[in-house]
C-alpha positions as CSV (number, residue, x, y, z in Angstrom):
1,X,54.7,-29.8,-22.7
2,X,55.4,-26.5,-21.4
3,X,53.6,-24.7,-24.1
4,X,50.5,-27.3,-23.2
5,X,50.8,-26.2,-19.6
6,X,50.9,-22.3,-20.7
7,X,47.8,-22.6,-23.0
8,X,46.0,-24.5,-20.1
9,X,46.9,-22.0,-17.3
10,X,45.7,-19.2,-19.7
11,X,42.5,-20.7,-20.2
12,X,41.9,-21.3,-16.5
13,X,42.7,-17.8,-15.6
14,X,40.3,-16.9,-18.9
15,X,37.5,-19.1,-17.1
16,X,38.0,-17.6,-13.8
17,X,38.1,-14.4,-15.1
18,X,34.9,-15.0,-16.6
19,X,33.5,-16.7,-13.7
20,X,34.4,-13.3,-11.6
21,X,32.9,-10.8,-14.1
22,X,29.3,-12.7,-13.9
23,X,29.5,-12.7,-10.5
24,X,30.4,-9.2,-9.5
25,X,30.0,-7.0,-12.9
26,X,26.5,-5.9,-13.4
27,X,23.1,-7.3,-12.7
28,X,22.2,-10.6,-12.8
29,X,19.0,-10.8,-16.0
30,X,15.9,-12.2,-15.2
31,X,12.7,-13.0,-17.4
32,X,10.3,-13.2,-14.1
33,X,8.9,-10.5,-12.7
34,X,7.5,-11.9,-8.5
35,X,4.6,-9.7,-6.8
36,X,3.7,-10.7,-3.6
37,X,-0.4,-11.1,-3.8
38,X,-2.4,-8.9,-1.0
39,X,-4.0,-10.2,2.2
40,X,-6.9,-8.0,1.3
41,X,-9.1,-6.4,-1.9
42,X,-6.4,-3.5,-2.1
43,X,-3.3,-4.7,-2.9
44,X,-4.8,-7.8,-4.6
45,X,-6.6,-6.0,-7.4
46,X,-3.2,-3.5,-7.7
47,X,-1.0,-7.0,-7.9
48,X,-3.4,-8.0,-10.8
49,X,-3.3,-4.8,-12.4
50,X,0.7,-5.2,-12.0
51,X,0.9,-8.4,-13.7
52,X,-1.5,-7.7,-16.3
53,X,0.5,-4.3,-17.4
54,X,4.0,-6.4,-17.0
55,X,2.5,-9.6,-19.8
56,X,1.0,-6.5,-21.7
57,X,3.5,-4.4,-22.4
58,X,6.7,-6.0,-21.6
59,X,8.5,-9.3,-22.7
60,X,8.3,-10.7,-19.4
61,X,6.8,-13.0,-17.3
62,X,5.2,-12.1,-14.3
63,X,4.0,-14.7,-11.4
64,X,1.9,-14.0,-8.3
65,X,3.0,-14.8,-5.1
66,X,1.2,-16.1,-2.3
67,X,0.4,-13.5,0.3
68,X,1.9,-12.9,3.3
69,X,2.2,-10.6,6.3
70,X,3.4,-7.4,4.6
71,X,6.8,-7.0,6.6
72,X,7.5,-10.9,5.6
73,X,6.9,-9.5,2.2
74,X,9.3,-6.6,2.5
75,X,11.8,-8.7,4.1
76,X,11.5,-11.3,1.5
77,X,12.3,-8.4,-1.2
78,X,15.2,-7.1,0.7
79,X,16.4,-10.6,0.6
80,X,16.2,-10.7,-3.6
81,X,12.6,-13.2,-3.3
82,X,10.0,-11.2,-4.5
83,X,10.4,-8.1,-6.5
84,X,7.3,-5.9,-5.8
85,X,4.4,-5.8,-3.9
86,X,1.4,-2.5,-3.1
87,X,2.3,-0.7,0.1
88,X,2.4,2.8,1.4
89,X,4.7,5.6,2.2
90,X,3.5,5.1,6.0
91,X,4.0,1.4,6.0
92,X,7.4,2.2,4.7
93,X,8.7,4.7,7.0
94,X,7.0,3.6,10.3
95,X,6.1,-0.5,9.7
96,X,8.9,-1.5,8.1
97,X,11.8,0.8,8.8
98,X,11.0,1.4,12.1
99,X,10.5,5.5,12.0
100,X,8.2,7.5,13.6
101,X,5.7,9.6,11.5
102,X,6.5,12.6,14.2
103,X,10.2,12.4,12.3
104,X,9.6,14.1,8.9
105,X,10.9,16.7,8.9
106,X,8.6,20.0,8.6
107,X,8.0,21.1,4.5
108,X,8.7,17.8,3.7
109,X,6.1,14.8,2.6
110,X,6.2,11.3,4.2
111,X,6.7,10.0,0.4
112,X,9.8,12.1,0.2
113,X,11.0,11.5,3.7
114,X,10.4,7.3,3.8
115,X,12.1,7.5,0.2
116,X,15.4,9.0,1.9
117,X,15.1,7.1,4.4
118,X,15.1,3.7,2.8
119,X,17.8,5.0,0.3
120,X,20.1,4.9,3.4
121,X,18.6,1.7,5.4
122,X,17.2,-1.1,2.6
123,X,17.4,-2.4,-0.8
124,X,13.4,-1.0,-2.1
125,X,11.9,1.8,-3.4
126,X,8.7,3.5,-4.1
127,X,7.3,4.1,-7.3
128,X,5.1,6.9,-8.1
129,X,2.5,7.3,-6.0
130,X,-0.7,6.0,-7.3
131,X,-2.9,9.0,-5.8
132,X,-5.1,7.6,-3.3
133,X,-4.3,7.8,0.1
134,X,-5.7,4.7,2.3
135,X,-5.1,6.7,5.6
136,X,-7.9,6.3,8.8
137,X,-10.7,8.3,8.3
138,X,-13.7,8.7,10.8
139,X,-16.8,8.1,9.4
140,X,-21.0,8.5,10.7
141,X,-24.2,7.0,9.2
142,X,-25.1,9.7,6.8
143,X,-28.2,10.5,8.9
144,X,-25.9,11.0,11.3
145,X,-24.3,13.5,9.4
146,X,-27.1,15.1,7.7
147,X,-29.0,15.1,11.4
148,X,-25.9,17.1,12.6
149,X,-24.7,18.7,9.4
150,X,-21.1,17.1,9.8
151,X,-18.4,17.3,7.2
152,X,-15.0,17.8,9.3
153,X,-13.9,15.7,12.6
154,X,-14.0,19.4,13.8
155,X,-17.5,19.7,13.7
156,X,-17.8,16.5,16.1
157,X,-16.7,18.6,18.9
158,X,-20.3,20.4,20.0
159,X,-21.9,17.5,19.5
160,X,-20.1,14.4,20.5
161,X,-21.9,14.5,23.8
162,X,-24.4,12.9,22.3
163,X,-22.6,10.3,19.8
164,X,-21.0,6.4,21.1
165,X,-17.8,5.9,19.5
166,X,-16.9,2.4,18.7
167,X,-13.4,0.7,16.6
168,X,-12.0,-2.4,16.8
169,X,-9.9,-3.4,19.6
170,X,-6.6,-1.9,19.0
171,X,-7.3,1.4,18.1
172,X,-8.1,1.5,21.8
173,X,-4.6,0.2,22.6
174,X,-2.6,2.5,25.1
175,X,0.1,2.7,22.9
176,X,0.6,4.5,19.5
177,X,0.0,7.7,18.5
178,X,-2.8,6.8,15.8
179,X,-5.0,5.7,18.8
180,X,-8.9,6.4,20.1
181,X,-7.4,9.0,23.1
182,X,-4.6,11.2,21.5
183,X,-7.5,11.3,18.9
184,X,-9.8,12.7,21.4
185,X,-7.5,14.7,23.1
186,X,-6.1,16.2,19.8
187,X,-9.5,17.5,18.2
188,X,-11.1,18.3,22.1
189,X,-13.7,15.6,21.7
190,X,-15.5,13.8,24.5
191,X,-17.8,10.9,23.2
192,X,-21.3,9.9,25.1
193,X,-19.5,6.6,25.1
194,X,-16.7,4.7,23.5
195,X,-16.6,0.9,22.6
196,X,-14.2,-1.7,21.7
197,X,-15.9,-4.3,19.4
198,X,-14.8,-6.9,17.0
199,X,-13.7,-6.1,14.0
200,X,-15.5,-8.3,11.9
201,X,-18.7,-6.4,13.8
202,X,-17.7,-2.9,13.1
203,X,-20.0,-2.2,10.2
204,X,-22.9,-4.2,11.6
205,X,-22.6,-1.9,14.8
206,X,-22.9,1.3,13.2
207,X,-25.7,0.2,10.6
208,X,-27.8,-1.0,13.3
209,X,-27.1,2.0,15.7
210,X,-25.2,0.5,18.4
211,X,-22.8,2.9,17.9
212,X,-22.6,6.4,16.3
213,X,-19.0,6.9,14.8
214,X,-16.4,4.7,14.0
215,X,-12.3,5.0,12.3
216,X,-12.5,3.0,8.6
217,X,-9.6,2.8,6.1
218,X,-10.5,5.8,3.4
219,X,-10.5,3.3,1.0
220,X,-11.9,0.3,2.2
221,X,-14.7,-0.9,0.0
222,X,-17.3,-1.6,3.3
223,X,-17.9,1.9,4.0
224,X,-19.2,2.4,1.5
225,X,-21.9,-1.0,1.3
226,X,-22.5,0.6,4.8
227,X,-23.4,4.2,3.0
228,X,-21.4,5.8,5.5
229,X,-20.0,9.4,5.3
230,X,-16.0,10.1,5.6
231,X,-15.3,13.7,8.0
232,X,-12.7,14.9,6.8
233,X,-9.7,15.3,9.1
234,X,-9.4,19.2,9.0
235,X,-6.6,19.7,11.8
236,X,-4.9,16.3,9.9
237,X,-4.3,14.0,13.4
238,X,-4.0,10.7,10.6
239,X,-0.9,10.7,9.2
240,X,-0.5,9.9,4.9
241,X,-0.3,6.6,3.8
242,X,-0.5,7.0,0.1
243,X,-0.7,4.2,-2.2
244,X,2.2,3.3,-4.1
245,X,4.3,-0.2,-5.5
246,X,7.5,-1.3,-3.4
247,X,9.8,-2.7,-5.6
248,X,13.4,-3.7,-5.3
249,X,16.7,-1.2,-6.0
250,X,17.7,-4.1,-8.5
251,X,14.8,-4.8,-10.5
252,X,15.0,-2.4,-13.2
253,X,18.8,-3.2,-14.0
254,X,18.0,-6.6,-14.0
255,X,15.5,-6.6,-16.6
256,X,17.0,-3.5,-18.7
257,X,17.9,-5.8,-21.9
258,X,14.2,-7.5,-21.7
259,X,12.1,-4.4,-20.4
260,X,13.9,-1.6,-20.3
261,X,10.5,0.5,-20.0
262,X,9.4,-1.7,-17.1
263,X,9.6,1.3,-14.2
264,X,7.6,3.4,-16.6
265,X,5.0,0.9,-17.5
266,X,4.3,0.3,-14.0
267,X,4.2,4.2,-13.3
268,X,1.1,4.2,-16.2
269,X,-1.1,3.8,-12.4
270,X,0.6,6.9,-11.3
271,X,-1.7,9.3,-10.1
272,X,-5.2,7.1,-11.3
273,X,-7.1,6.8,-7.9
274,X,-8.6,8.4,-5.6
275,X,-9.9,7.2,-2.1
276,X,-13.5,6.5,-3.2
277,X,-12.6,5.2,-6.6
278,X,-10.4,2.7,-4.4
279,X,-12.8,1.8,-2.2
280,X,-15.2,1.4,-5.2
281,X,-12.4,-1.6,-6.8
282,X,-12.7,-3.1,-3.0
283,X,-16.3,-3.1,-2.9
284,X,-16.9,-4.9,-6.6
285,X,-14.7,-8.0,-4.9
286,X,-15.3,-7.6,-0.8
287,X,-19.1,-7.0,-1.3
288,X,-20.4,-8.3,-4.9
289,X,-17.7,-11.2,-4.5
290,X,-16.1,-10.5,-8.1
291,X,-12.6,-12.0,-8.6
292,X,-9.6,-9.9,-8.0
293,X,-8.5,-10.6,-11.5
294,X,-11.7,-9.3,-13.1
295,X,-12.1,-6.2,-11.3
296,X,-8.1,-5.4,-12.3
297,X,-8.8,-5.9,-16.0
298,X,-12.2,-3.9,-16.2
299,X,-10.5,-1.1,-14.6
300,X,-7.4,-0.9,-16.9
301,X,-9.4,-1.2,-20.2
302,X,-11.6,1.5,-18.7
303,X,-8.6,3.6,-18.4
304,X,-7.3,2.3,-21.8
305,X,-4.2,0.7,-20.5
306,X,-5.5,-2.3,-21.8
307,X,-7.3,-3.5,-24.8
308,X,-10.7,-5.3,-24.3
């Protein structure tokens, strides 16, 4: 009996060893990679291009999920729920953790600085950057432009007497330092006029004339239905929100036995974009109305990441 009760007790304290030692030793494995799906062209053609490299070159799975607000997103990866989702160094230090641009430190990049800063304060990371950067750009009609031969925001200044500036309601907003006045005040420009309009009549606005110079994303797909013509932001007022995939600190240990190449397949968009070539992907699914999906997959066989 007692030699029973010995082999029992051993066996329990095997089994709880055990127990402890999944719990607390290592990663947990998974076979399921999450990406939270975009709320706009952008991030849902990257979260294709994602899953399609993940199913591609990897043995795992990789599911879409539904989009939401992007700090619900990075809350929900903090929290273990989704694993990656497109975002930016900007939206990372200032959206999300709560930092002001004005805080990097001079010499260094906001990459850099939003990457040491979330080492300290969150459970994600950025990947490489993926080489475009979707900052604010101000942008004319490119009569506009050729009219006042205008290629900087600089060369606004002798002429903006004559030109209506016109965004969508909150980049009028008193507070905030990417904003229509500290813009103003920054490069010495004093506008004919300045309007606040709907965003969804933005684009109409300046195509029909009502007004002469707006702010777009540099990588939003409209400007360029709109033939518009980005300045380019000489004195650099817009801070850099470069384009790179969030993913959680655990991801990579968690799938090491399945994919242990998962960080570098997802680093194969490293470096592949530029602004217009962006805004080119937006366009084919904002303006021509091609599916996400499509545009993703024509892309990465063009690069020959995929095979047709």
């Amino acid at each position: 009996m007692k030699n029973r009760k010995k082999l029992l007790a051993l066996l329990l304290a095997a089994a709880t060893a055990m127990t402890l030692l999944a719990g607390c030793g290592g990663a947990k494995k998974k076979d399921t990679v999450v990406i939270l799906d975009g709320e706009f062209a952008e991030p849902e053609i990257v979260a294709q291009m994602a899953k399609m490299l993940i199913e591609d070159k990897t043995d795992l799975k990789a599911e879409i999920k539904d989009a939401m607000t992007p700090i619900y997103g990075f809350n929900e990866m903090n929290e273990g729920k989704i694993d990656l989702m497109l975002s930016y160094d900007g939206s990372l230090l200032v959206t999300f953790l709560k930092h002001d641009d004005a805080e990097v430190p001079a010499g260094m990049s906001t990459y850099d600085y939003a990457q040491q800063v979330a080492a300290k304060e969150c459970k994600v990371h950025l990947l490489e950057k993926l080489g475009a950067n979707n900052t604010y750009s101000i942008a004319v009609r490119r009569e506009t432009a050729e009219k006042y031969n205008l290629k900087t925001v600089s060369d606004l200044v002798p002429v903006a007497g004559e030109l209506v500036f016109g965004a969508e309601h909150k980049f009028f907003d008193e507070e905030g330092l990417i904003r229509y006045k500290p813009l103003c005040k920054f490069y010495g420009l004093t506008f004919k006029d300045a309007k606040s309009i709907d965003l969804n009549l933005k684009y109409s606005a300046i195509a029909n004339g009502d007004i002469d110079v707006t702010e777009v994303y540099a990588t939003d797909g409209q400007w360029l239905a709109n033939d518009l013509v980005l300045l380019t932001d000489d004195k650099a007022f817009f801070p850099e929100y470069n384009l790179a995939l969030l993913v959680r600190n655990d991801l990579f240990d968690e799938v090491k036995d399945t994919a242990p190449d998962l960080e570098s397949v997802l680093n194969e968009l490293a470096g592949r974009f530029t602004e217009s070539e962006m805004a080119q992907l937006s366009y084919e699914v904002d303006v021509n109305k091609r599916e996400p999906a499509e545009v993703a997959r024509e892309w990465l066989v063009a690069q020959g990441l995929l095979q047709a």
